[in-house]
N, C-alpha and C positions, 0 to 999 in steps of 0.2 A: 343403596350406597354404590352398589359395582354399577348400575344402570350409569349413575354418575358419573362416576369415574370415566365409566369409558365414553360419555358424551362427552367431559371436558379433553379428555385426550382428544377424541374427534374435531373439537373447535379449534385445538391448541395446532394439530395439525394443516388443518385448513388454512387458520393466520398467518404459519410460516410460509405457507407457498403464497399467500397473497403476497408476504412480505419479502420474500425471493423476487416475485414479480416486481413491484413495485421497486428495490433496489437497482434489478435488473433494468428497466426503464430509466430510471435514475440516471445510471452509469452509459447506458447506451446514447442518451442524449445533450451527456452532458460531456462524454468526450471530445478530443480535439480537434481531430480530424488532419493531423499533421503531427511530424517530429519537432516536440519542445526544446531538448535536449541535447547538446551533442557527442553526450556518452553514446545516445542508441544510434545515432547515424554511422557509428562504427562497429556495432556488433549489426546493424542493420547491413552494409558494408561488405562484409565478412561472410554474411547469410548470402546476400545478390553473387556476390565473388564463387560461393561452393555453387550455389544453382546455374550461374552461367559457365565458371569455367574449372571447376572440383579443383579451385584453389584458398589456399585461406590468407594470404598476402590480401596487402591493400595501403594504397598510397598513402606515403608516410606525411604523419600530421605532427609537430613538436605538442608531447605531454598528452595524446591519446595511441600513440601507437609508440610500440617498442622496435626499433631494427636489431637483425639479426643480422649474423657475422657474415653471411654474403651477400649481403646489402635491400634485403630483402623488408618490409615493416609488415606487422601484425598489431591486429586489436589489444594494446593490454587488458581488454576486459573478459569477463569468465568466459569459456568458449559455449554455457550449457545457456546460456540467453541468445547465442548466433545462430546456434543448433534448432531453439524453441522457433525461431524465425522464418526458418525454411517451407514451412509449409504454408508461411503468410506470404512469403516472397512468392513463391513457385503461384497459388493464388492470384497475388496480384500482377504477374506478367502473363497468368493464362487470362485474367478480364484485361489484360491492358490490350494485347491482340485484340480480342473479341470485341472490345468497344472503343480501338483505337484514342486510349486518352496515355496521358506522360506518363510512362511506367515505373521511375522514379517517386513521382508524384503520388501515384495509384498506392503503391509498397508502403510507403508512408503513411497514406490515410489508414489502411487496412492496420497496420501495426500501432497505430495512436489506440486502438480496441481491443490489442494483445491481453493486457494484464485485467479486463473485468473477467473472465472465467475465472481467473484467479482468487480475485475478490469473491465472487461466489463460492466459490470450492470453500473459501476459509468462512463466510456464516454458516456454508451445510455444516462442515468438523465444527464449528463452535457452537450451533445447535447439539450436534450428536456428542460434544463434551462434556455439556452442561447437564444432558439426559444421565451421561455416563456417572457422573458425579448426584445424580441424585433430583436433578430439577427437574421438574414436571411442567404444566398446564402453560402459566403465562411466559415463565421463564425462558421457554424454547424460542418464544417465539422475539418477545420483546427485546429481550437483550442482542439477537442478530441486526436486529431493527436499530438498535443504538450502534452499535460496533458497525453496521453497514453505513448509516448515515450521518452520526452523530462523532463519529473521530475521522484521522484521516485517512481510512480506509478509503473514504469516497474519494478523495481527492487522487492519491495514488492508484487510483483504478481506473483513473480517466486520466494520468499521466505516463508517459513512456518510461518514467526510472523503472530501474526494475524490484523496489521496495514491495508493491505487492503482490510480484510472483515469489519475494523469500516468503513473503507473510501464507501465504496459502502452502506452498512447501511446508514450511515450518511447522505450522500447524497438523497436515498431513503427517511428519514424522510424531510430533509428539501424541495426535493419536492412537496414532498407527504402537507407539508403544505402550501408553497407558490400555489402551484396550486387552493386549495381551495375548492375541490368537496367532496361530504360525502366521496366518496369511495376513494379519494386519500387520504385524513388526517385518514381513518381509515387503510389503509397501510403506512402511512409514522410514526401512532403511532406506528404498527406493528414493522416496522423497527426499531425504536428509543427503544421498548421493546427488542427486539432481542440484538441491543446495548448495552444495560444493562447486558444481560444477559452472555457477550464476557465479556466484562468488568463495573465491579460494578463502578468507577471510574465516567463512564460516564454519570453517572444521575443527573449530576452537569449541567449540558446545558438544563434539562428538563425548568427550569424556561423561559431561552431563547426562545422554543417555547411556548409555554404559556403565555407569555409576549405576542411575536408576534400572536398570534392567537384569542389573546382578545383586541388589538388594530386596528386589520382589522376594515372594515366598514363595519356596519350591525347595529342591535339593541340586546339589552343584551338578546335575544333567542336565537340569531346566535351563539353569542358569547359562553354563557356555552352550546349550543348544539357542536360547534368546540372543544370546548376544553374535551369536554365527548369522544366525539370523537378519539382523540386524545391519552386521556390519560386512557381510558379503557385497553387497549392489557399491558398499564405498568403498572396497578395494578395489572391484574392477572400474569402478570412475577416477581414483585413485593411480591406479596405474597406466588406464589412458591421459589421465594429465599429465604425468610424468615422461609418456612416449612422445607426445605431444609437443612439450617443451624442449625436449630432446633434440624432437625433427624440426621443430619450429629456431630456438636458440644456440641450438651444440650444447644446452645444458639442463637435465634432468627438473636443474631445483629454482631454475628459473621463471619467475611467472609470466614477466609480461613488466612488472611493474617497475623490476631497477631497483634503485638505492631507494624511492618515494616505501617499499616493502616497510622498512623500518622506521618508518618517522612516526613513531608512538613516542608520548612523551608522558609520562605518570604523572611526571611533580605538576602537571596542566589541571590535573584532575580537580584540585578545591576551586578554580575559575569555572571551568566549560562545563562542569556535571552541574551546579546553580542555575546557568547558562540555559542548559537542556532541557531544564525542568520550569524555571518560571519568568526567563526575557520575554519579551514582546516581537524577538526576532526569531527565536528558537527555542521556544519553552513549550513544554509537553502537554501542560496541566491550562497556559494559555489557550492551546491551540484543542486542547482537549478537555474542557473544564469535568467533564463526569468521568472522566480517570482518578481523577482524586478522593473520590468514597472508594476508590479500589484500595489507597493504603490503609483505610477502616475495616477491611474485609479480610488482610492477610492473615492474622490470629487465629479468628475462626475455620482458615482454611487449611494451614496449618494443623490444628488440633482435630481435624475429619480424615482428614487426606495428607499424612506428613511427607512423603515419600514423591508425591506430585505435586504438593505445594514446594517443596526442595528442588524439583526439577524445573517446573515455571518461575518459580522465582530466582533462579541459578540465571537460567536464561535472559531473565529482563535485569538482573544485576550482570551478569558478565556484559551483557549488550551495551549497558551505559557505560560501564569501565573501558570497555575498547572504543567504544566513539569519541567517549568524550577524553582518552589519551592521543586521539588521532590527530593527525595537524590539521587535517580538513575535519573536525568535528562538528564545524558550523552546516555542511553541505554542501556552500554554496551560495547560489541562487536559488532560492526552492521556496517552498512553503513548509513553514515549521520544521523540524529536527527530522530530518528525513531517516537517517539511518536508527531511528529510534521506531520505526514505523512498522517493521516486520514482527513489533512485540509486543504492539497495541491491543492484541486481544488476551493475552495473559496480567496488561495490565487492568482488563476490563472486567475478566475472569474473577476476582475475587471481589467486587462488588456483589455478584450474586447470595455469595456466604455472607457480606452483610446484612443485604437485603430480608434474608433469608430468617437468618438470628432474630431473632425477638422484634419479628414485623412489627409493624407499627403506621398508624398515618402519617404519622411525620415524617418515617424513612420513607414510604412509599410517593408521600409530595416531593420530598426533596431530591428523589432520582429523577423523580417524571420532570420535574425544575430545572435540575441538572442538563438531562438529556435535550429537553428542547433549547436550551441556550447553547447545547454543544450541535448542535445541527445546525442553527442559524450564523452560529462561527462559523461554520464550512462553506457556506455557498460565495463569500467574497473570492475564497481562495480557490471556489473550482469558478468561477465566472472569469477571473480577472488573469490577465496571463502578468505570469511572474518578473516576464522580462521585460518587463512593462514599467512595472514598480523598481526595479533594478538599474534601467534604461535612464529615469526622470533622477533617480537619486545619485546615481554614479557620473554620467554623463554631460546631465541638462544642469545640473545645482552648481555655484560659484563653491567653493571653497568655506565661506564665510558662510551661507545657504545650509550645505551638508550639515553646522553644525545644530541648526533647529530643525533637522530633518525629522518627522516622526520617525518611528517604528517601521518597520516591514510592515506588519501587520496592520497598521491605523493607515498607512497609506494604501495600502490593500485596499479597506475599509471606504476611503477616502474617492479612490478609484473606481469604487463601485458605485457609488452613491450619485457618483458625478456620472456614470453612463446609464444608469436605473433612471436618472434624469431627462435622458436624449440628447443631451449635448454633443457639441464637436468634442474633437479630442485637444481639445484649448484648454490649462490650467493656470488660474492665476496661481502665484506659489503662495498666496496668503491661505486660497483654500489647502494645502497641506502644513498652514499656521507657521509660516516662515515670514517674518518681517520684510513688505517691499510688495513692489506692483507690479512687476515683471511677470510676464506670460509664457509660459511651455508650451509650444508651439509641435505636438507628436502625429497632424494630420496628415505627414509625408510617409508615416510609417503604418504599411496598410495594414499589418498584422496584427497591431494596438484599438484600429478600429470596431468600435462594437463586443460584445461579449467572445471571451473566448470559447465557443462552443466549433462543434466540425459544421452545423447549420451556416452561421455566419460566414463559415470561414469558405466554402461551398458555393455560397449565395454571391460573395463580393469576387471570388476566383472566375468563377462560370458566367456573372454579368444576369444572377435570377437571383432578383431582390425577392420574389417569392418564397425561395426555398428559408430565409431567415422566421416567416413564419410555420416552417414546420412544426417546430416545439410545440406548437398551441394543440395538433394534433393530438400532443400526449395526453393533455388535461383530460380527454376524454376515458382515456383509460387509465387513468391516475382516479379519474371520477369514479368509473367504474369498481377497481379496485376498494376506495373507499363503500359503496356501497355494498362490495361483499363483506370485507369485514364486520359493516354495521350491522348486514344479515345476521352473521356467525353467530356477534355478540346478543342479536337477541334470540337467536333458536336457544342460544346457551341459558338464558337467565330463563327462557319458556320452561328448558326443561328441568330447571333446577326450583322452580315453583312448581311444576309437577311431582317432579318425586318429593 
């Protein structure tokens, strides 16, 4: 029995790194290869400004910059994403010398591939959580594999919001506490301090750990030495905001963001929390169909673990209450509920404890069901650029048009369908099932051209129609990959009919 055991640990761990790999591949070539966004173009802004001239001003934009009293604008956005920027910036104006290409241009492709480390960071801690909790062999491995490809982990890992650097943060602090060692709750405060410092927003959850870190077992020594612990790395981030806003505003308690701070509205909440979880525009459970055996899993997890089901489930309910009281609770332009994104894997989290509970064939088809329908949802909204589907429906549609507008989503869908085909970028509007024979004419807008991948985008900028067949390169090692795992899986059943 222990020969076993430790063969299937040895398979279990082998799979995860294939499936590290295989993510990592994923994410690498399915990035953009430019700024989507124009949130990041101003903490990107902010980064070129401290590398070129150790200033943090930058030319004032109405509704992303805030002016300060000697006429001076700043980023209102966190200062700990301008900060993360700096060594992609300094990067790409040492390759821009060196290979003489637009250094503007350069900074930007290098930062469209900021947030997959991120993305990885958070399946290593979601492996190492699910071990912590108890899960063994396939667990470790599969459920990263879901949570990497199967929500919108992928998506925001190959987009410039900065949704999944909280989610890898976040994750980071709340292992960093559940595990429980000095030196893990003094990086998991790190982390939850770095959090702050992306978005000031997030220091709303600090009580959540602190709660949990003084109701562990131990005696009131443990207890305020954990929480000293803990909460040291967010005072001193804490207090540099504070000096910060100071130097930046003339006012301490000012963020950045003005009067837009307060526009939380409660009574919103029985509309946009609905909204959140199952539109075709912003629904959670749409855009993520195998998150929804996670609220079959809470009970169970719960009754094992009440004290970290209290703390992850605090977290994905605080999360949706402040979103969905926000006035922007929709995002935006985006794919699916974006600020719901950094909590995707605590909603994913208690799937396992279903899983788990009184296995069964059925529950084991109906994840495997789940998950491959919630992968194949992802790949319109990592192919197809957002502002694309935004563009045809805001802009190009009559009035009269908009109102048989699909879905974000179905047009997404629609827009993939129609370039998986090879077509121009010519849409009749009936194909997005709008009454009338009129043509959307988006061939003038080269950015809409072709898949949004950085290959594409590379291939049509540079005038090397070659470089669009890069990707195919991958299949090989995508190939490869598969046949290690198919390896694994059978040393593993070799050795499980030997012993």
């Amino acid at each position: 029995m222990g020969a076993l055991q430790q063969n299937s640990a040895h398979f279990a761990e082998r799979a995860f790194r294939n499936v590290l790999l295989l993510c990592l591949l994923v994410y690498v070539f399915s990035a953009k290869g430019n700024i989507e966004i124009d949130d990041t173009r101003y903490s990107l802004s902010t980064a070129q400004q401290i590398v070129a001239h150790g200033r943090l001003d930058i030319p004032n934009s109405e509704g992303y910059t805030f002016r300060a009293p000697d006429g001076r604008s700043y980023s209102k956005f966190g200062i700990g994403l301008a900060l993360y920027y700096l060594p992609w910036v300094a990067a790409g104006d040492a390759l821009s010398r060196f290979a003489h290409l637009p250094q503007l241009e350069l900074n930007g492709f290098l930062v469209s591939f900021a947030n997959i480390p991120f993305a990885i960071l958070t399946l290593v801690l979601f492996a190492e959580l699910l071990k912590w909790f108890g899960f063994t062999g396939t667990y470790t491995w599969l459920f990263p594999l879901t949570l990497g490809l199967g929500t919108m982990t992928w998506r925001y890992a190959v987009y410039d919001f900065s949704e999944a650097m909280q989610m890898g943060l976040l994750m980071l602090a709340v292992y960093g506490a559940v595990r429980g060692t000095s030196k893990s709750i003094v990086c998991g405060g790190a982390a939850f301090a770095w959090l702050f410092l992306v978005k000031l927003l997030n220091v709303v959850y600090l009580p959540l750990f602190l709660a949990y870190l003084l109701t562990r077992p131990g005696d009131l020594r443990r207890w305020a030495r954990s929480a000293a612990l803990f909460m040291s790395p967010f005072v001193l981030a804490g207090c540099f905001v504070l000096w910060l806003n100071a130097v930046r505003f003339g006012n301490a308690w000012e963020s950045g963001y003005g009067a837009e701070a307060r526009l939380f509205f409660p009574l919103q909440l029985w509309q946009s929390v609905p909204q959140l979880l199952g539109s075709l525009d912003t629904g959670l459970f749409v855009y993520c169909p195998v998150l929804l055996l996670g609220i079959l899993g809470w009970k169970e997890f719960a009754s094992r673990y009440r004290a970290e089901a209290l703390l992850c489930g605090g977290l994905v309910a605080g999360n949706l209450i402040l979103t969905g009281a926000w006035w922007a609770w929709h995002g935006w332009w985006v794919w699916g509920p974006r600020f719901l994104v950094p909590m995707i894997p605590f909603w994913l989290l208690p799937v396992a404890f279903w899983l788990a509970h009184r296995p069964s064939q059925a529950k084991y088809w109906t994840f495997a069901l789940f998950t491959l329908i919630s992968v194949g949802l992802q790949i319109p909204g990592v192919l197809v650029k957002d502002n694309e589907i935004n563009f045809i429906k805001q802009s190009m549609l009559t009035k009269q048009e908009q109102r048989f507008a699909p879905s974000n989503y179905v047009a997404d869908c629609i827009v993939f369908w129609h370039k998986l085909g090879g077509r121009n970028e010519v849409y009749p509007v009936s194909e997005f099932h709008i009454p009338g024979d009129r043509q959307l004419d988006l061939t003038g807008h080269g950015t809409f051209i072709g898949f949004n991948v950085w290959t594409e985008q590379v291939a049509r900028r540079m005038s090397r129609p070659a470089l669009r067949w890069l990707p195919l390169a991958a299949l090989f090692l995508f190939g490869y990959l598969a046949i290690r795992v198919g390896a694994t899986i059978r040393d593993r059943l070799h050795a499980t009919t030997s012993v």
